[in-house]
Z-matrix of the N, CA and C atoms (Angstrom, degrees):
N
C 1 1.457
C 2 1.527 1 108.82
N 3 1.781 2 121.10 1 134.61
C 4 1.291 3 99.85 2 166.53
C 5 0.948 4 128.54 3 -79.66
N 6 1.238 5 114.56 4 170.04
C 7 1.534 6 122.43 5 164.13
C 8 1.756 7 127.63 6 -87.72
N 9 1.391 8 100.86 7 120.63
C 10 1.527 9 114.69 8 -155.79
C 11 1.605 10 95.60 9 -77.10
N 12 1.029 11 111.68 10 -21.97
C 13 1.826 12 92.84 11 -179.85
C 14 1.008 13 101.84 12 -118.83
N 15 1.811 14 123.27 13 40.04
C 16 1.803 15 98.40 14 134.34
C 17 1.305 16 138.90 15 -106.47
N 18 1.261 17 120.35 16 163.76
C 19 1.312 18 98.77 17 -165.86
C 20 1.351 19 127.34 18 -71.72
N 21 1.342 20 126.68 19 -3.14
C 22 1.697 21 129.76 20 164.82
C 23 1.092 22 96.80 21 -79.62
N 24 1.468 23 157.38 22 -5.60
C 25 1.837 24 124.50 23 154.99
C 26 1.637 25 98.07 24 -101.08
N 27 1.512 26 127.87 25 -0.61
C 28 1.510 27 94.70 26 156.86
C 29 1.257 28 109.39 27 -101.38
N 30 1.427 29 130.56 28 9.23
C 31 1.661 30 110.29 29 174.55
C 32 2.005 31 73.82 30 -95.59
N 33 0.935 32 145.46 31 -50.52
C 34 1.921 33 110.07 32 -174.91
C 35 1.602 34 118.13 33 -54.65
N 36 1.211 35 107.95 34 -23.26
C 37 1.418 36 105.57 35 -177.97
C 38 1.875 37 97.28 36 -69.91
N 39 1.398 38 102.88 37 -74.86
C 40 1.458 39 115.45 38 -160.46
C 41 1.891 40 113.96 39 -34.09
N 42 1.250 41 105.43 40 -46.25
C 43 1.653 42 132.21 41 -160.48
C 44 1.468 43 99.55 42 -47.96
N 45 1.720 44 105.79 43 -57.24
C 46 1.310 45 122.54 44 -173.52
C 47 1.170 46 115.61 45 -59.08
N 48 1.480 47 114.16 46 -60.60
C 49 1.745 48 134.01 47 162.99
C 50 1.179 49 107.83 48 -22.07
N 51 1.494 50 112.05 49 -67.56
C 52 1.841 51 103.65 50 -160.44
C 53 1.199 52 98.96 51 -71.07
N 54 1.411 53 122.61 52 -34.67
C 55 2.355 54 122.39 53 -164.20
C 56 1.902 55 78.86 54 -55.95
N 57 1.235 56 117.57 55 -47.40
C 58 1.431 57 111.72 56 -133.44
C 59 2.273 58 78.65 57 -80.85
N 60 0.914 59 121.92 58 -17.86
C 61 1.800 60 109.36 59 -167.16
C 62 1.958 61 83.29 60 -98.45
N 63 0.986 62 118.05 61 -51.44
C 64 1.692 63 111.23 62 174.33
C 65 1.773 64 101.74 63 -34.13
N 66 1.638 65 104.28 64 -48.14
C 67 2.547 66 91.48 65 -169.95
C 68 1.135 67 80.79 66 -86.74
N 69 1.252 68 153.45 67 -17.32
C 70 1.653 69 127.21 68 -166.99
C 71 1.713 70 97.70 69 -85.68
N 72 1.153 71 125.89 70 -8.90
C 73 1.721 72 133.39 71 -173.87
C 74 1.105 73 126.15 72 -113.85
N 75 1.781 74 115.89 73 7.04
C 76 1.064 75 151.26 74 -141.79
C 77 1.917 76 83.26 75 -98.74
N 78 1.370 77 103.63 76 112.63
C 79 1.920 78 108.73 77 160.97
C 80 1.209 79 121.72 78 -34.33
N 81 1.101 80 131.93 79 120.06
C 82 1.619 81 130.73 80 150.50
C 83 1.294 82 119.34 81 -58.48
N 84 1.137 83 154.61 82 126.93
C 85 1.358 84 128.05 83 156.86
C 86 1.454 85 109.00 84 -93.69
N 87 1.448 86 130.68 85 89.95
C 88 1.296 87 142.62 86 -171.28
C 89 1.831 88 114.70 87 -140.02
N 90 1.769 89 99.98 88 102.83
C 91 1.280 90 82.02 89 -167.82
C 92 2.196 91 106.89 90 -142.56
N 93 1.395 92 99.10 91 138.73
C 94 1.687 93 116.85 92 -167.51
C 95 1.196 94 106.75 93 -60.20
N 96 1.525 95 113.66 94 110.06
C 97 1.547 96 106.47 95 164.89
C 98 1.839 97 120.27 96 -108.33
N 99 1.315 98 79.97 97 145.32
C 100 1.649 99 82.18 98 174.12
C 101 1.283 100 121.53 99 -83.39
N 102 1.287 101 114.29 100 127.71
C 103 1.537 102 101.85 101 -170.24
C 104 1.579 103 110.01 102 -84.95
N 105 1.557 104 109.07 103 158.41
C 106 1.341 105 98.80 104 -170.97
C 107 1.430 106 116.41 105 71.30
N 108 1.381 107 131.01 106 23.64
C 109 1.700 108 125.48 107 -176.81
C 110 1.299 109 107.33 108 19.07
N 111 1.500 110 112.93 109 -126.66
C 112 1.146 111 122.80 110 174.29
C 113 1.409 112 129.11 111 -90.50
N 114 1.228 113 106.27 112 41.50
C 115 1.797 114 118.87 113 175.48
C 116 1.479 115 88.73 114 -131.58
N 117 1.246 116 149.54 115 8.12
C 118 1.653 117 149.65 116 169.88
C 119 1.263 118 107.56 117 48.25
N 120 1.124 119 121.47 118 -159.32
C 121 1.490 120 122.05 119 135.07
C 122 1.203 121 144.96 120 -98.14
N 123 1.540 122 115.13 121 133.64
C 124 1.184 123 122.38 122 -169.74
C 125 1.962 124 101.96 123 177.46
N 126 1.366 125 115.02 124 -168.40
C 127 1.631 126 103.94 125 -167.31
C 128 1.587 127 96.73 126 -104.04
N 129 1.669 128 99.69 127 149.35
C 130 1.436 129 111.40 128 -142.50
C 131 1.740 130 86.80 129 -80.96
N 132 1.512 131 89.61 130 163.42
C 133 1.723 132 91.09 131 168.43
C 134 1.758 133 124.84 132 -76.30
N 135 0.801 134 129.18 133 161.36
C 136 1.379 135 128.11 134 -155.15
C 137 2.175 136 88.69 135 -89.50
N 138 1.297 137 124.53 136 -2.98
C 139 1.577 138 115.03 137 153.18
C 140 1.324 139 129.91 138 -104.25
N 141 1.566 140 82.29 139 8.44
C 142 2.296 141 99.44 140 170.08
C 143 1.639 142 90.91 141 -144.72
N 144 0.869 143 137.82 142 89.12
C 145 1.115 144 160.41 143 176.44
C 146 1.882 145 114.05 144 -84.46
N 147 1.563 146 109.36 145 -47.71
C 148 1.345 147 124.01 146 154.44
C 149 1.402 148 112.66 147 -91.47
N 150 1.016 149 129.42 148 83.78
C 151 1.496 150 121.19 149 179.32
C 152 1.554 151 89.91 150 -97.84
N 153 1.323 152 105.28 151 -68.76
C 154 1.531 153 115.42 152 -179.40
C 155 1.705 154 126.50 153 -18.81
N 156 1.410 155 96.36 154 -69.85
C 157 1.656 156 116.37 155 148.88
C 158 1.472 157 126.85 156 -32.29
N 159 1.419 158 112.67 157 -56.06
C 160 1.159 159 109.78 158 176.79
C 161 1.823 160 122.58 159 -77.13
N 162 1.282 161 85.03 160 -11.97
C 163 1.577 162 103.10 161 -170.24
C 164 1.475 163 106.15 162 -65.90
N 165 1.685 164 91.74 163 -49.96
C 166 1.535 165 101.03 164 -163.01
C 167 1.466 166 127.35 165 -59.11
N 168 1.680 167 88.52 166 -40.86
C 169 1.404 168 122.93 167 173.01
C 170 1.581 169 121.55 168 -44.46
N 171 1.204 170 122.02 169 -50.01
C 172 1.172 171 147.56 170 173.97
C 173 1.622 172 111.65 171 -72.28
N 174 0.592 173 136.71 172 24.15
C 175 1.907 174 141.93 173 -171.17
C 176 1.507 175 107.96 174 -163.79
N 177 0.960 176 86.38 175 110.36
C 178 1.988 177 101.13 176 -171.32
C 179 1.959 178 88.10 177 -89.21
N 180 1.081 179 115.57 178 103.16
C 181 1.545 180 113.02 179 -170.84
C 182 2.343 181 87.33 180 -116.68
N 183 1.731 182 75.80 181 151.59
C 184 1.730 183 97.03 182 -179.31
C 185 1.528 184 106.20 183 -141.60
N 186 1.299 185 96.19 184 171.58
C 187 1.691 186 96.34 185 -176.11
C 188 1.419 187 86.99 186 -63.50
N 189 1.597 188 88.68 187 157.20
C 190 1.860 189 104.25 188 175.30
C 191 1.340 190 80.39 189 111.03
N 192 1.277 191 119.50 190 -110.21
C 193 1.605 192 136.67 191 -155.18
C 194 1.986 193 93.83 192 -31.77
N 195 1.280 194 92.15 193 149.84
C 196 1.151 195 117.65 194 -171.19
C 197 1.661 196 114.56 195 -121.10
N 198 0.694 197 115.59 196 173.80
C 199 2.139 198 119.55 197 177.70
C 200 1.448 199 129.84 198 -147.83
N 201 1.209 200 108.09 199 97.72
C 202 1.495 201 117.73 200 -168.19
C 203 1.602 202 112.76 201 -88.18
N 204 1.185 203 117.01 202 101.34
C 205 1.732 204 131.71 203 161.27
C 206 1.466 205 99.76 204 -64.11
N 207 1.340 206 108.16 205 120.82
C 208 1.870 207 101.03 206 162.73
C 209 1.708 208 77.12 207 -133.13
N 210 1.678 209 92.81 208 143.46
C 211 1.824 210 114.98 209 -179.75
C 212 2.084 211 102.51 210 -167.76
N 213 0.962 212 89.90 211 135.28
C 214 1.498 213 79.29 212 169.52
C 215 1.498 214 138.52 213 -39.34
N 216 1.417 215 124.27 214 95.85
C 217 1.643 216 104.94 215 -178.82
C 218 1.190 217 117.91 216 -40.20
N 219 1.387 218 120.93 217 -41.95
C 220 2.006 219 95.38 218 -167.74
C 221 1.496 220 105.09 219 -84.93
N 222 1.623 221 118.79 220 30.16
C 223 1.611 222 112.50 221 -177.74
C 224 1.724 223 102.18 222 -131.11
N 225 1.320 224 109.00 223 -14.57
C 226 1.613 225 95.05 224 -164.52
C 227 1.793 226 96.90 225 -167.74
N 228 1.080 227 129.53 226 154.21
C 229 1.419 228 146.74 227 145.13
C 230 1.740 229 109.09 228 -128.64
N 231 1.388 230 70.60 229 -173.02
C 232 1.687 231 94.61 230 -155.66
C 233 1.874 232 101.29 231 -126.08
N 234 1.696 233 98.30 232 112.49
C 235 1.444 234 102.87 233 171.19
C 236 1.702 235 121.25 234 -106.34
N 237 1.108 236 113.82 235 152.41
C 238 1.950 237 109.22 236 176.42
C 239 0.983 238 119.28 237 -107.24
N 240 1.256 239 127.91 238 53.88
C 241 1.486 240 130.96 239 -171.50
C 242 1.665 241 128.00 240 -68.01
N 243 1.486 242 131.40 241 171.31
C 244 1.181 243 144.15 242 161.55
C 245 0.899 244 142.17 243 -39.62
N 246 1.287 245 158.54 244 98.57
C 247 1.835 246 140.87 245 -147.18
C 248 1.563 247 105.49 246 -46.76
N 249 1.307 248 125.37 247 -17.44
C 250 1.382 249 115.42 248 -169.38
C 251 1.511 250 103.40 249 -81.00
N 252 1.434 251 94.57 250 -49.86
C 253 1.295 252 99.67 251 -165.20
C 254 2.009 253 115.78 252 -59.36
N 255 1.701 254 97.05 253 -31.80
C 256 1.121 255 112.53 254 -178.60
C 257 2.074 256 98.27 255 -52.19
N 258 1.306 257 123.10 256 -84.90
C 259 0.971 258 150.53 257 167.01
C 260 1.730 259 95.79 258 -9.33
N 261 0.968 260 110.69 259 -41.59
C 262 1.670 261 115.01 260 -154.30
C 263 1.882 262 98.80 261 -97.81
N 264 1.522 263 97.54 262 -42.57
C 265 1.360 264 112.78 263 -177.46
C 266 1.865 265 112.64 264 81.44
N 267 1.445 266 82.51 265 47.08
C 268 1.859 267 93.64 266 175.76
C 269 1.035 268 117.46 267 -108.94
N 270 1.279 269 125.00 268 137.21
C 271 1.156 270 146.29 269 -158.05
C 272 1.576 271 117.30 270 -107.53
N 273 0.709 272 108.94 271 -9.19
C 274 1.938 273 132.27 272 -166.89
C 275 1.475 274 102.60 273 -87.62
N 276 1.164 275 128.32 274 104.68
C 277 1.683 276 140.51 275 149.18
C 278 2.196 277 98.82 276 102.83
N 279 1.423 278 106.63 277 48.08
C 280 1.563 279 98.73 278 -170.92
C 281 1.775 280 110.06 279 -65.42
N 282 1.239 281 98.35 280 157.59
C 283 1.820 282 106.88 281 -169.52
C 284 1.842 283 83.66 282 -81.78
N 285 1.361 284 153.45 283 -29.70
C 286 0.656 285 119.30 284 155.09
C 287 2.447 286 104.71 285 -152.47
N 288 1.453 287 84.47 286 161.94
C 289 1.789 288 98.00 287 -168.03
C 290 1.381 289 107.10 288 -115.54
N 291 1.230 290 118.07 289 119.57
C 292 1.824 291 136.29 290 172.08
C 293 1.530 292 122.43 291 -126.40
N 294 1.509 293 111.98 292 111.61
C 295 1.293 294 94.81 293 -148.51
C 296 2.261 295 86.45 294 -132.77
N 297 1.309 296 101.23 295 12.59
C 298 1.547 297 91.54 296 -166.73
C 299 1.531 298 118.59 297 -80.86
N 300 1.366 299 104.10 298 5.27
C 301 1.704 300 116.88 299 -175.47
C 302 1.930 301 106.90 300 82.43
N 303 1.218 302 123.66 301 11.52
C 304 1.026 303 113.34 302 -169.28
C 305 1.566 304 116.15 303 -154.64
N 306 1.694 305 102.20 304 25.12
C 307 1.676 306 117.34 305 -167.46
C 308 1.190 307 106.63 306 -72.17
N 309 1.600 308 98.80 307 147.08
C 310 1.334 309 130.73 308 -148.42
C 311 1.742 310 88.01 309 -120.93
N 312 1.751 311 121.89 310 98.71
C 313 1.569 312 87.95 311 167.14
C 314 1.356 313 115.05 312 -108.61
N 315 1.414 314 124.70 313 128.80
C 316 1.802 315 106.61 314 -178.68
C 317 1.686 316 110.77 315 -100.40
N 318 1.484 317 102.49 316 135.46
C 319 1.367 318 120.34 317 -171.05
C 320 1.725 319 119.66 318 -80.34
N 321 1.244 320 126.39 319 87.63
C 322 1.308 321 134.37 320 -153.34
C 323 1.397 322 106.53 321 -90.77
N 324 1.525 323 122.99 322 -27.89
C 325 1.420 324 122.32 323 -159.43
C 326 1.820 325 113.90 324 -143.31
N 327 0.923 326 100.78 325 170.48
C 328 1.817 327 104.95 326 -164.96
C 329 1.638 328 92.14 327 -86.15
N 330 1.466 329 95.62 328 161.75
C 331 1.726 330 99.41 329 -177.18
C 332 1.447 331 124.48 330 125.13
N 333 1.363 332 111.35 331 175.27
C 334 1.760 333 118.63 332 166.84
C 335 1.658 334 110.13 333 -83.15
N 336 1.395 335 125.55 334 134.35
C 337 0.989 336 94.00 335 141.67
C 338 1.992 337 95.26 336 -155.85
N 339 1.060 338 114.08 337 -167.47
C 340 1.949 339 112.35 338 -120.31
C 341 1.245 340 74.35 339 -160.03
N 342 1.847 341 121.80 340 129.40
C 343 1.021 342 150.48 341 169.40
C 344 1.677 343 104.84 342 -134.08
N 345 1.299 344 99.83 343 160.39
C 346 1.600 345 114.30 344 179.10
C 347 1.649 346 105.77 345 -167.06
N 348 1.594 347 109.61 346 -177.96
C 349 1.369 348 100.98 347 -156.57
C 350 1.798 349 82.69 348 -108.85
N 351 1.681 350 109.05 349 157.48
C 352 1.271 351 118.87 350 -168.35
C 353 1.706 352 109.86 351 -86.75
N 354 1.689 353 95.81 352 6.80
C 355 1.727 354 82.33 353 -173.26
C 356 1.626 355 98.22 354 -104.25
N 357 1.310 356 108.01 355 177.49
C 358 1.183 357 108.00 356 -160.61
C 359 1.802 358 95.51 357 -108.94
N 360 1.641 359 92.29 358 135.04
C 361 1.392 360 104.86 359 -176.13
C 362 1.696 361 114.85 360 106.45
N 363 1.512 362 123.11 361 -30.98
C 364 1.301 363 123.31 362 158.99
C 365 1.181 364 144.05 363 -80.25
N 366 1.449 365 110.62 364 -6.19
C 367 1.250 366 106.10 365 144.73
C 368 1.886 367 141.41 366 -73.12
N 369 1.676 368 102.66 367 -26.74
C 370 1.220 369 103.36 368 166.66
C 371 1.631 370 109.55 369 -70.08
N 372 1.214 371 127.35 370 0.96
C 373 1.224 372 118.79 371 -174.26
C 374 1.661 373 114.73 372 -115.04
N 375 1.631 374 88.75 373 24.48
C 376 1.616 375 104.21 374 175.84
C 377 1.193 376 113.24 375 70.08
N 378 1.574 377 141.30 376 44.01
C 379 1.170 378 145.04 377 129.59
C 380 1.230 379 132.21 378 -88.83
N 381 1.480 380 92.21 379 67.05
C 382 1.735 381 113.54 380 167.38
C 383 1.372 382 97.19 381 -143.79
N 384 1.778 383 83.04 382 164.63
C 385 1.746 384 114.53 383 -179.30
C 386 1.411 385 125.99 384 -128.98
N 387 0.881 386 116.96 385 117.27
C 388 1.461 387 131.04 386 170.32
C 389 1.325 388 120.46 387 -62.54
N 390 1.161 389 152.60 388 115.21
C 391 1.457 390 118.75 389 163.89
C 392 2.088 391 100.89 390 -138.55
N 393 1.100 392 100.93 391 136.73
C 394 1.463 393 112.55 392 168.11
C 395 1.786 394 109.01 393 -82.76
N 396 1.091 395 108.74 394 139.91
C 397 1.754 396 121.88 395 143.75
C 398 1.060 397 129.10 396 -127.13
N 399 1.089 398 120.42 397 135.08
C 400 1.448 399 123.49 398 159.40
C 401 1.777 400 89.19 399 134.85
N 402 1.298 401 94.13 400 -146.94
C 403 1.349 402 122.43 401 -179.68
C 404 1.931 403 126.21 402 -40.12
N 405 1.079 404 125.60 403 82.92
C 406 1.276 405 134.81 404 -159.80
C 407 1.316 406 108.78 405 93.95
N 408 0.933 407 130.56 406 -18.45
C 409 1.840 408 137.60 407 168.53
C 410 1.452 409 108.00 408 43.24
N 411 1.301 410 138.82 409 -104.84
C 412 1.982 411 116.64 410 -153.78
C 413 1.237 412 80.79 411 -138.64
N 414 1.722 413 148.66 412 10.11
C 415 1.333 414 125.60 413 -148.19
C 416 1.816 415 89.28 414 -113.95
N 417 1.175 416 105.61 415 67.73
C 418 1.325 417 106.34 416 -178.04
C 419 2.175 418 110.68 417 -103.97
N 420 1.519 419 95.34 418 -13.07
C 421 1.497 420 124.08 419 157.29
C 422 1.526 421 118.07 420 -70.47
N 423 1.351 422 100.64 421 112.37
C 424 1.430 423 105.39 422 157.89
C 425 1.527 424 129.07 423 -73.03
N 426 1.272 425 106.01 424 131.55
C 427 1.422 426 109.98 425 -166.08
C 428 1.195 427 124.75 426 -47.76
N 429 1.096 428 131.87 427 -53.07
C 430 1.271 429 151.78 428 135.68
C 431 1.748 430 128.14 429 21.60
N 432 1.651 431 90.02 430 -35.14
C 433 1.307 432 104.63 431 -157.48
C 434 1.729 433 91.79 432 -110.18
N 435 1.446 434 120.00 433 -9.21
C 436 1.298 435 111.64 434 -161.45
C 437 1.808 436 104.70 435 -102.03
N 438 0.957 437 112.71 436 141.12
C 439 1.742 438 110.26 437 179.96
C 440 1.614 439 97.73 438 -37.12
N 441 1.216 440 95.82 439 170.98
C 442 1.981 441 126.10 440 -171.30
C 443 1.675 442 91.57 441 -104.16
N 444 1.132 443 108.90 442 -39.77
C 445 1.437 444 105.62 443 -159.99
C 446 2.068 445 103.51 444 -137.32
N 447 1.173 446 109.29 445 157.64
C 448 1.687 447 98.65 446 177.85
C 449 1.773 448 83.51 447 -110.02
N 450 1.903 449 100.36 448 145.78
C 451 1.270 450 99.32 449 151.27
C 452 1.335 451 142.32 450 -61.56
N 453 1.802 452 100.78 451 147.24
C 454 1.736 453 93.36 452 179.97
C 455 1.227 454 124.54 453 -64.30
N 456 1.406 455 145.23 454 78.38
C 457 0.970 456 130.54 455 136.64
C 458 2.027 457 154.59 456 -62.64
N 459 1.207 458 118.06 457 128.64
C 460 1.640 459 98.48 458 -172.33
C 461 1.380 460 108.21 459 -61.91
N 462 1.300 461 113.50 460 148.48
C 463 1.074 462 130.15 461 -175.89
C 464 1.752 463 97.09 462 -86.86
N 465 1.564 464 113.80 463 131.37
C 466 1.573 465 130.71 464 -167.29
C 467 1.186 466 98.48 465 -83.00
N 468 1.763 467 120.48 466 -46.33
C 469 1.154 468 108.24 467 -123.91
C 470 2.116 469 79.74 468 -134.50
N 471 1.125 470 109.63 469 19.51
C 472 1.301 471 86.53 470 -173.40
C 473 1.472 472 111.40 471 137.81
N 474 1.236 473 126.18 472 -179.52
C 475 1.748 474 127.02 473 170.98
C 476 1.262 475 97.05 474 -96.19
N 477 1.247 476 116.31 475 167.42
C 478 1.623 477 135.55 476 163.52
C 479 1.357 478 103.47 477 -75.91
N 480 1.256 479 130.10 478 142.62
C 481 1.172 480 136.77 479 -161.46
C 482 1.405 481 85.01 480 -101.09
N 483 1.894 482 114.30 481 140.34
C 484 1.565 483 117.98 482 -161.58
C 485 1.836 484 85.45 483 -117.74
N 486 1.623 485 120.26 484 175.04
C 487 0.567 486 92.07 485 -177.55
C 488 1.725 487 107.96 486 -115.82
N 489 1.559 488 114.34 487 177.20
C 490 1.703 489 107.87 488 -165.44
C 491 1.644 490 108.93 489 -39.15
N 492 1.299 491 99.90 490 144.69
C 493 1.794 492 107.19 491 173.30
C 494 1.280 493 101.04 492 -84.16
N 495 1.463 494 118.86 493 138.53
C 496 1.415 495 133.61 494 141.15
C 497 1.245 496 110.41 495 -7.58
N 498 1.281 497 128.00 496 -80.11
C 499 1.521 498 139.67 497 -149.57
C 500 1.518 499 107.08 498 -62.52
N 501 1.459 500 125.19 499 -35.52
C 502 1.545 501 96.72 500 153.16
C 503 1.299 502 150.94 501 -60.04
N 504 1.364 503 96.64 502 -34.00
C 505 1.559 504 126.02 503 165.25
C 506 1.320 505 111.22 504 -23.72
N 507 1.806 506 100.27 505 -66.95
C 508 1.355 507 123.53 506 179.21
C 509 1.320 508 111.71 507 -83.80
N 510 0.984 509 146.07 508 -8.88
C 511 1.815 510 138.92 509 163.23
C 512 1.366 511 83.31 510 -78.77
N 513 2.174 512 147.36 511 -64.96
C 514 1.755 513 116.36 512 -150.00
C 515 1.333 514 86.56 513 -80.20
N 516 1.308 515 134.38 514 7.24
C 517 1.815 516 95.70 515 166.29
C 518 1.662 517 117.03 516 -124.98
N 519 1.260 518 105.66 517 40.69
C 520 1.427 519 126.69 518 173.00
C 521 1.807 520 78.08 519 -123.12
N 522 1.283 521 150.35 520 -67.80
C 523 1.233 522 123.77 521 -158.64
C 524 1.556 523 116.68 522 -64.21
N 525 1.422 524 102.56 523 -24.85
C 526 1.427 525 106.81 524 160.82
C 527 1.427 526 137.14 525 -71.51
N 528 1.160 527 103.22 526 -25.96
C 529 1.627 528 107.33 527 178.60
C 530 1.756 529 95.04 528 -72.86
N 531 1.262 530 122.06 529 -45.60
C 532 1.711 531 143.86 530 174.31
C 533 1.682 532 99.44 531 -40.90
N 534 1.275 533 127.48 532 -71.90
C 535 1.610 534 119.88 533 156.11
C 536 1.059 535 140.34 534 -28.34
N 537 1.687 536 98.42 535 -42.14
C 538 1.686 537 122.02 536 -176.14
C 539 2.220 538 97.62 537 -55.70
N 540 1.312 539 91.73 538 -66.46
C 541 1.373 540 110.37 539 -162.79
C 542 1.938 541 100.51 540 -51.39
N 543 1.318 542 99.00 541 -48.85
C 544 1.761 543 102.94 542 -164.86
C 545 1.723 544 94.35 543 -72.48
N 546 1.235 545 128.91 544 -28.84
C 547 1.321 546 126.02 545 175.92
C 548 1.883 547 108.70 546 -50.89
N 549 1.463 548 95.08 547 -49.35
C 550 1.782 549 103.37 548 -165.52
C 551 1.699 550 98.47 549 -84.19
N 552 1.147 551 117.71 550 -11.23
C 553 1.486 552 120.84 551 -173.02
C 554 1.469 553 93.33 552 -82.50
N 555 1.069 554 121.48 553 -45.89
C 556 1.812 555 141.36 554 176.72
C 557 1.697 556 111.92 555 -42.91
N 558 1.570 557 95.79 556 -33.38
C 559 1.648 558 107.61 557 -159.44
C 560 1.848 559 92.32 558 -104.70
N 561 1.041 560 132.39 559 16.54
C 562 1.405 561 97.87 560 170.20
C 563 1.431 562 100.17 561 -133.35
């Protein structure tokens, strides 16, 4: 049987422990965008006409990251349709329907895939979205072409969701390194 208070089975115990709380503390980089910034969703104005387009373009999105439509429920939902249908602007049989003013979509897999709005008539009026993942992702826009600045508009429906600050990051792994030490202080 070993012996629990020496210090070669708590430096085997400890070693493992902390590697194993270091991957459990390990960053996500996973982060919610609003589509449409601060124009949300809804049908673009006739002097942003591509908002959508430009939107998409500009957001290098990966699995993880997610996409939040906020639009009035009793004015608009949110469908995920087919490139055909996208292209065509049909609305009939969508792969998937979000209609609560506050859809949440999370992006699980590599690929195109093509949203539009569920009411009829806003999608020909360019309320749809394109978005790529994976490999070359949306940055197929030269910068150049995209505003310097977004207009001020108030936000209707809420803030733009920013993304995590640094400084926690670095406070759980200063409390961890802080464990690390009182763990091995523990062991001798």
């Amino acid at each position: 049987m070993p012996n629990l208070t020496s210090p070669r089975f708590n430096l085997n115990f400890l070693v493992p422990l902390l590697v194993t709380l270091v991957q459990i503390n390990a960053k996500v980089q996973c982060y919610q965008y609003k589509v449409g910034d601060l124009d949300s969703w809804g049908i673009p104005t006739s002097t942003n006409n591509q908002v959508y387009d430009k939107w998409s373009k500009y957001h290098n999105l990966t699995i993880g990251d997610s996409l939040l439509f906020l639009y009035p429920p009793s004015q608009d939902s949110v469908i995920q349709v087919t490139a055909e249908s996208y292209k065509s602007c049909n609305l009939k049989d969508p792969i998937l329907y979000m209609n609560n003013g506050n859809s949440l979509f999370n992006i699980t897999s590599e690929g195109d895939m093509y949203f539009t709005s569920g009411e009829a008539g806003h999608c020909q009026k360019n309320q749809k979205l394109h978005i790529t993942v994976g490999v070359g992702g949306n940055n197929a826009i030269a910068s150049n072409s995209l505003p310097e600045y977004a207009p001020s508009y108030p936000t209707v429906f809420g803030n733009i969701p920013m993304s995590p600050s640094s400084s926690s990051c670095i406070t759980s792994k200063f409390y961890l390194v802080i464990i690390g030490f009182f763990l091995c202080a523990l062991s001798l």
